[in-house]
N, C-alpha and C positions, 0 to 999 in steps of 0.2 A: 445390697451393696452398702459400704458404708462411706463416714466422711470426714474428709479434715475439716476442721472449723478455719485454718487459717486460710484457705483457696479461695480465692474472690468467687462469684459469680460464672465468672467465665474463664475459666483456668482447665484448662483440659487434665479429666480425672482418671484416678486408676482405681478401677471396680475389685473388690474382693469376692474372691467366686461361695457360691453354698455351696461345689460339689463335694466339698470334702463331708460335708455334712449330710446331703440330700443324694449323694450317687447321681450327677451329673444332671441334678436339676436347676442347676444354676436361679436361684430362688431371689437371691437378692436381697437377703434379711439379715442382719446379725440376730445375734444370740445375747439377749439380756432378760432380766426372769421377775416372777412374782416370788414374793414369800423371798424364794433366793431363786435367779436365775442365772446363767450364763451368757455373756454378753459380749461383741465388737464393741468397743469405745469408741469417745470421741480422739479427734485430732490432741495437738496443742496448740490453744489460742492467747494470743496475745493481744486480740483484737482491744477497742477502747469498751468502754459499757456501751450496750445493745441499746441502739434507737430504735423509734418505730420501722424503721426503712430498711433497715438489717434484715440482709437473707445470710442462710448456710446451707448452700446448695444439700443435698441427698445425699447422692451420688461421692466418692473421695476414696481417700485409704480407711478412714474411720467412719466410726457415726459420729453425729453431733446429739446434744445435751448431756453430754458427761461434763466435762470442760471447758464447754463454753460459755460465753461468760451470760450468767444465770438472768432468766428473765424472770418476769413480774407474778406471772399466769401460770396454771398448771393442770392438765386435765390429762389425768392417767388411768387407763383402762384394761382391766383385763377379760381375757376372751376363752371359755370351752369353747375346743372345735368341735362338730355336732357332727362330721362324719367321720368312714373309718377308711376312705379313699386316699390313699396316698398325692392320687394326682391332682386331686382336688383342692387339697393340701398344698402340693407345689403351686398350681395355679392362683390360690388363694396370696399365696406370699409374693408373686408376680406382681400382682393386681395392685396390694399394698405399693410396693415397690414403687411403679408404673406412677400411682398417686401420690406418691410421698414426693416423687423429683416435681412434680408441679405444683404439689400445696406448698411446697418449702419455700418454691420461688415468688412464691403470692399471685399463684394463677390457678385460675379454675380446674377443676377435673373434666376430661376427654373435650367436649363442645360444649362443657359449660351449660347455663341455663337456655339458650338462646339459641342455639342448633339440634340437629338431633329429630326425632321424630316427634308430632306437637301432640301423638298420641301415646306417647309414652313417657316415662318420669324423666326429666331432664338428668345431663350425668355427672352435675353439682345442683345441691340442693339451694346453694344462692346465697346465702345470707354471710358469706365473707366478700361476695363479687364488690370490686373496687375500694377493698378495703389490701392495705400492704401486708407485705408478708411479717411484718412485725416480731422478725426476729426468729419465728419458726422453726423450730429442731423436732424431729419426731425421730424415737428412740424406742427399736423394734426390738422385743425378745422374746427368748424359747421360756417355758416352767419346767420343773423336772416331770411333772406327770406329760409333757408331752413325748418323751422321752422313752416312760413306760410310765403304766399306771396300773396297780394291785397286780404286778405280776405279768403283767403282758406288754407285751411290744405290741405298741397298736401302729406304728409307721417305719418299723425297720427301722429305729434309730436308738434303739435301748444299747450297743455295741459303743456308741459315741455321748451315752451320759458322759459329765466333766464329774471326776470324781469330787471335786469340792462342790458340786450342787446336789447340796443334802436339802432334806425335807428338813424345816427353820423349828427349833425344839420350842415347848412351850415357855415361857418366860414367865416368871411371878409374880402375880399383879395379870396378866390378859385374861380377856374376858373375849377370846372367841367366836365369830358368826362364821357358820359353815357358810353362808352365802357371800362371805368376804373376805374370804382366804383363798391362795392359790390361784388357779387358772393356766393353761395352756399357752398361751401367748401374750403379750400385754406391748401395750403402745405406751409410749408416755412423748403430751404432744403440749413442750413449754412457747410462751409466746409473752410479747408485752401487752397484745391486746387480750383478751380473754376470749371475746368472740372471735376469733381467728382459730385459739387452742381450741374450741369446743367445736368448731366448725371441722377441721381435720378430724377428730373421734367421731364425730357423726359421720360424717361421711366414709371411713372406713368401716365400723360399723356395718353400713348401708352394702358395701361392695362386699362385708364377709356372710352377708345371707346365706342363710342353705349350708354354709361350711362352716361358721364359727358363731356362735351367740357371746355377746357381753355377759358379762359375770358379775362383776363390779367397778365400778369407778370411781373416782375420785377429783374433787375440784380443790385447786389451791391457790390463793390469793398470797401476794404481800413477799416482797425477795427478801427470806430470812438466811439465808446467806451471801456469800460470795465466793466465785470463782477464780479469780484475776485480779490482780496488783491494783486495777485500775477501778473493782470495785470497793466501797468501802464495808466494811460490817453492818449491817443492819441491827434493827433491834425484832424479836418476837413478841410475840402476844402475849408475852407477859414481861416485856417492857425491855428487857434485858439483852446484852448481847450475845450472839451465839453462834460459834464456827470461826471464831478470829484464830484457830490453831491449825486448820483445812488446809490442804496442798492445794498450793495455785497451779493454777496451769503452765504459769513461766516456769515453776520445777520442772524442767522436763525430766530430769535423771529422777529423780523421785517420785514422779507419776510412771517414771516406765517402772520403779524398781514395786510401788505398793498399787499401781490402780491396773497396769493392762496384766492382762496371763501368758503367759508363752507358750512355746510348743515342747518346752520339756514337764508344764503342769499336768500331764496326763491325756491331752485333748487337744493333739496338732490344731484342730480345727478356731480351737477357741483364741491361738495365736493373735497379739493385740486385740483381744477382748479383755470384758470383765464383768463383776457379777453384781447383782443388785440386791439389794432387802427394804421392802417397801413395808411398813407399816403406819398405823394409822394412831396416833397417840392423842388420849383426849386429857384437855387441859382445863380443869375446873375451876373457869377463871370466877364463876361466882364467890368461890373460896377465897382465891388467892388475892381477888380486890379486896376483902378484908382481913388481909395477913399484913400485922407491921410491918415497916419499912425494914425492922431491925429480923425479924422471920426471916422473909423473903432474900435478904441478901446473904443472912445465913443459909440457907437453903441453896442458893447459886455461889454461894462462894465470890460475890461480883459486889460492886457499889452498881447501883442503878444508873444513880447521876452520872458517871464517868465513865461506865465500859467498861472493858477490861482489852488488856491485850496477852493470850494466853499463851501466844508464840514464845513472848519475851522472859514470859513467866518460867515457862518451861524449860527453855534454853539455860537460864539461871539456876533454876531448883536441882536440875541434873549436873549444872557445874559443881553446885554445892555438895552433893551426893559421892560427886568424884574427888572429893576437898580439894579442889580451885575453884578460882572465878570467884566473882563478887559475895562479897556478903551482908553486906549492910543494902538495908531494904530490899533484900533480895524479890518479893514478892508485891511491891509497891504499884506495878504494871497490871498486877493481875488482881485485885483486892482486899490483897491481906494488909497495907496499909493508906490510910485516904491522903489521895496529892494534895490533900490542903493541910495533913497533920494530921488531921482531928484523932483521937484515939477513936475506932469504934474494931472490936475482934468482929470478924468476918470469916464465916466457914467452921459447921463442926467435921468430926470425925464422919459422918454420912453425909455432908455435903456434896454436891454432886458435881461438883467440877475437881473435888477431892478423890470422888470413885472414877471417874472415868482418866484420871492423872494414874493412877493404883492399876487400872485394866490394861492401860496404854504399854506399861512396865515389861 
């Protein structure tokens, strides 16, 4: 099932079924993916920035962590499923399910550490007990090899591939680990505390024994963007701002029109869903600490000291393109001139906020 991020806590929900998906196994998952998958989004939220005490229930019309406004934490995992059982499959995504409405609410799995049989493994491994749900969004999805993989349908669901979840083409510059690419399923479980996010992947993990093994994971520190009006831009690790052009969540006409799918993309099922691409990009910041002031902002097309705000910029550039709108200082928002004056040119022709302005087109 999925959720609205704007539902309190206890707002009575409306479940989106898998039977479209699964032939009447009502599984309870959406569909978001590795490499590229297919995906239920979230709601839209309006909510303030995420405290520690922040839940967003499971259960809604949507999922949560697409739109919701972006936590601190990040622990995303993808998962081979290791049998060829259909049902064990729908069971498997049950079970997630089942544990996803009570990690989100910051409560233990089944009886917890402290019920249960005292000779067997307890049915939370512990180490989030009495800690809050801190904001908690876990964010379930399909791959296309779950789909079919080299030619077979291995679950009766190769008939409902989304035609836009293609295999992700090789890009120029990657370097590759088969042991990190892809996967069958993948969770991605955001939090402000970290030990909460890593606590939910363990423990689903733990319940996909027998039916799914980990593939690869990944842990993320530090909110290098924002979701919501209410958040501000952050900067990244390499000091800069990034994602000031991102659709907020309060767009709602323009999150329905570029983030969910409908049911005339090909795939009733994917209806308010949407897709994902998850890669892993290394930033060689030993370099980049010793790259001038005057490189580096060439290179980002941005002043360091200031940010940028690339909304403004944009909005401008394209006035100019259509001959209206402003023209003087048109790009003064964005780093092509410094708010104090100073002459300094900023941004070549491969600049990178010059190529992704050219892709955007």
């Amino acid at each position: 099932m999925t959720h609205d991020d704007t539902a309190p806590a206890d707002a009575p929900t409306r479940g989106v079924s898998r039977r479209a998906l699964l032939g009447g196994a009502g599984a309870g998952i959406a569909a978001l993916g590795i490499g590229a998958a297919g995906g239920f989004a979230a709601g839209r939220s309006t909510a303030p920035e995420v405290q520690s005490a922040a839940t967003y229930p499971f259960q809604g019309t949507h999922q949560s962590g697409i739109v919701t406004p972006q936590q601190d934490h990040l622990h995303f995992a993808a998962f081979d499923v290791t049998t060829d059982s259909r049902d064990a499959l729908i069971t498997l995504l049950r079970q997630w399910s089942a544990a996803a409405v009570s990690l989100t609410a910051g409560q233990d799995i089944g009886m917890g550490t402290d019920g249960g049989s005292y000779d067997a493994p307890p049915d939370d491994t512990g180490e989030a007990h009495g800690l809050s749900a801190s904001g908690l969004t876990l964010t379930f999805g399909f791959g296309r090899s779950l789909f079919e993989a080299d030619g077979v349908d291995r679950f009766g669901l190769a008939d409902r591939l989304p035609t836009a979840l293609i295999e992700m083409p090789h890009f120029s510059g990657d370097d590759l680990e088969p042991g990190r690419v892809g996967g069958d399923l993948c969770v991605q479980a955001c939090a402000d505390d970290p030990q909460v996010a890593t606590h939910a992947i363990r423990n689903l993990a733990r319940i996909a024994f027998g039916t799914a093994a980990l593939r690869w994971d990944q842990l993320g520190f530090g909110r290098t963007s924002s979701t919501t009006r209410a958040q501000t831009t952050p900067r990244n690790l390499m000091g800069f701002k990034d994602g000031t052009a991102n659709l907020k969540a309060e767009d709602a006409s323009l999150v329905d029109e570029h983030v969910w799918a409908s049911a005339d993309d090909g795939a009733a099922w994917m209806a308010s869903g949407t897709y994902l691409v998850a890669r892993r990009i290394r930033i060689l910041t030993d370099t980049w600490d010793r790259t001038s002031l005057r490189e580096q902002e060439q290179a980002r097309r941005a002043h360091q000291g200031y940010g940028r705000t690339a909304q403004r910029w944009r909005r401008v550039h394209r006035a100019r393109l259509r001959g209206r709108g402003p023209r003087r200082r048109s790009a003064d928002s964005r780093g092509l001139a410094r708010p104090d004056g100073a002459p300094r040119p900023v941004g070549g022709a491969d600049a990178e906020a010059r190529l992704q302005l050219h892709r955007r087109r």
